[in-house]
PLY file of the C-alpha trace (Angstrom):
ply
format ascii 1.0
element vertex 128
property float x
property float y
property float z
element edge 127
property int vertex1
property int vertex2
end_header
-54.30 15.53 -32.48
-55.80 14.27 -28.92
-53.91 17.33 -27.30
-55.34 19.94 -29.61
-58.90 18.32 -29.21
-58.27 18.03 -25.64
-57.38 21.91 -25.28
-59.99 23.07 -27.39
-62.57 21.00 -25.52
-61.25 22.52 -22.23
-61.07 25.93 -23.91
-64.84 25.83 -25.53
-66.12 24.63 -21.80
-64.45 27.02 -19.82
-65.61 29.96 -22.29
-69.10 28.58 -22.26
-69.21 28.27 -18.21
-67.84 31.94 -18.31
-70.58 32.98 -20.24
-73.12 31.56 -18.49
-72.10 32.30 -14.80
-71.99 36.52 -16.61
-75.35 35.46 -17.47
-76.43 34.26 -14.06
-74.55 36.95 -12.06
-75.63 40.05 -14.12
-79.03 42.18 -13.64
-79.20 42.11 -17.73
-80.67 38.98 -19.36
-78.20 40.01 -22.52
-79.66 36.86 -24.56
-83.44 37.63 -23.66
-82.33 41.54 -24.91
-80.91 40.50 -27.92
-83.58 38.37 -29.11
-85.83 41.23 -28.75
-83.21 43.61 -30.55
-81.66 45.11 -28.06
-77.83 46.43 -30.00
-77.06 47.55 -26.54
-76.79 44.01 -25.20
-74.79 42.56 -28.21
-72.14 44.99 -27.42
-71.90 43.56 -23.82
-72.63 39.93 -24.53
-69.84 40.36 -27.57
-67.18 42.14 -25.61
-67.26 39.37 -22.79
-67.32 36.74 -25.16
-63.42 38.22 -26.77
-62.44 39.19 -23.02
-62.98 36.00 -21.84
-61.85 34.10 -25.36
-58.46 36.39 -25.11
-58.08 35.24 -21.14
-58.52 31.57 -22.30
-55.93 32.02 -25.32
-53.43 32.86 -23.01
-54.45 30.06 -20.76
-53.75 27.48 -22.99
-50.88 28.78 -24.98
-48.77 29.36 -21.75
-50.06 26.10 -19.98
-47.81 23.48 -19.76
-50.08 20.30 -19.00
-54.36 20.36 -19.52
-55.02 20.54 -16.04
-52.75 23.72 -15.97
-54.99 25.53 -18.60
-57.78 24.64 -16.36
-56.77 25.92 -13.57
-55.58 29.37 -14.81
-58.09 29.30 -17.33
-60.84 29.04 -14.30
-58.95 31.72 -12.78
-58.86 33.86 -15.85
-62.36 33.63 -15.99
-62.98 34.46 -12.59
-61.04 37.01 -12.72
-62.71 38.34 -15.70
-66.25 38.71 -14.05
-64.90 39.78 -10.80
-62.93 42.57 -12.43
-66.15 43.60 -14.73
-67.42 43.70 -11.70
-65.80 46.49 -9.73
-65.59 48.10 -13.24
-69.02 48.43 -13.47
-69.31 49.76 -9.85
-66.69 52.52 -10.64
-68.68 54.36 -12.98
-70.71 55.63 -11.30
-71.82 58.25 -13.83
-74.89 55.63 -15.14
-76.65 53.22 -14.13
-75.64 50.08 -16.09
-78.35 47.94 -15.59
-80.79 50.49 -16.55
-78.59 51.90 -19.37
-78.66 48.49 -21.17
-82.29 47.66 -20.41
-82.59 51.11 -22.50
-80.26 49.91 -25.13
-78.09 52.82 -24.45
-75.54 51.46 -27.20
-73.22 54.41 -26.18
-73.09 52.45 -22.82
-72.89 48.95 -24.04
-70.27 50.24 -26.32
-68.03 50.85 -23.43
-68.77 47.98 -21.88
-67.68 46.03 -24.59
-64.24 47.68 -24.77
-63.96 47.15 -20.79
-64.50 43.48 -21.38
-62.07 43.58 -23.93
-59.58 45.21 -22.18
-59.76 43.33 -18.97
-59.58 40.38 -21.07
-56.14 41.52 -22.16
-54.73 42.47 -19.02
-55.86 39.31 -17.06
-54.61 37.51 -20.25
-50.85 39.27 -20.23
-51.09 38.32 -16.23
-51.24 34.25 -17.20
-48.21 33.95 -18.58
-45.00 32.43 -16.57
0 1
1 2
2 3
3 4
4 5
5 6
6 7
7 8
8 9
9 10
10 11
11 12
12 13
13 14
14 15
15 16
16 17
17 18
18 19
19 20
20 21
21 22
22 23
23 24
24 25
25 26
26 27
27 28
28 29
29 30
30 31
31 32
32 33
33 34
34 35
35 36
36 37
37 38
38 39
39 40
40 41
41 42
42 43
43 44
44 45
45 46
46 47
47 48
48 49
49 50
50 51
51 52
52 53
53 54
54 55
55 56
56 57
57 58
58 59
59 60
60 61
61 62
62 63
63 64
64 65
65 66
66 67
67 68
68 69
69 70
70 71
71 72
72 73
73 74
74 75
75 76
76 77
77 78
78 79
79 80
80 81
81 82
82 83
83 84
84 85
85 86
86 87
87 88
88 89
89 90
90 91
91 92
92 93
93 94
94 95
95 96
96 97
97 98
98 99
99 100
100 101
101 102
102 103
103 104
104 105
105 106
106 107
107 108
108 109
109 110
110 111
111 112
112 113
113 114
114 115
115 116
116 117
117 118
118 119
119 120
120 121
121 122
122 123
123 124
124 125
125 126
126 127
């Protein structure tokens, strides 16, 4: 029982330290957008959340100590916002920023399934 509330602890920190450093790092205030309505935002805010929750699964079911889920679960994460990152500066076709400001869901759509998706690959990546 400790173990399991000592993972889930880790697990539920590292997602919500993820979270916030998107928040911090990103152009888009997604929680300000939301709370003003903004579907566009949700999408984005929602699709990190499961990238990141996916990268953090696979963190701590292929861990074989605590401090071994933290450390590849802070690299997950890292990961995960880096690789958003350079996703975001690939398309080129939009401007992000902008496009969610807009709540251009078509946008924040896809940027929900990139989340996702990174999330899966990073997560396939943490395994031994």
């Amino acid at each position: 029982m400790l173990n399991f509330l000592a993972y889930l602890g880790t697990g539920i920190f590292l997602l919500v330290i993820g979270l916030v450093l998107m928040e911090i790092t990103t152009k888009n205030k997604e929680f300000r957008l939301m709370a003003n309505g903004n579907l566009a935002a949700s999408y984005v805010l929602g699709g990190r959340l499961v990238g990141l929750a996916v990268v953090l699964y696979s963190s701590a079911a292929n861990s074989i100590s605590l401090a071994d889920m933290f450390l590849w679960g802070g690299i997950g994460v890292l990961a995960q916002i880096v690789l958003f990152y350079i996703a975001e500066w690939i398309t080129p076709h939009f401007n992000v920023t902008q496009s969610i400001d807009e709540d251009n869901r078509a946008v924040g759509f896809f940027l929900m399934l990139l989340s996702i998706s990174i999330g899966i690959v990073i997560a396939g990546c943490l395994t031994y």
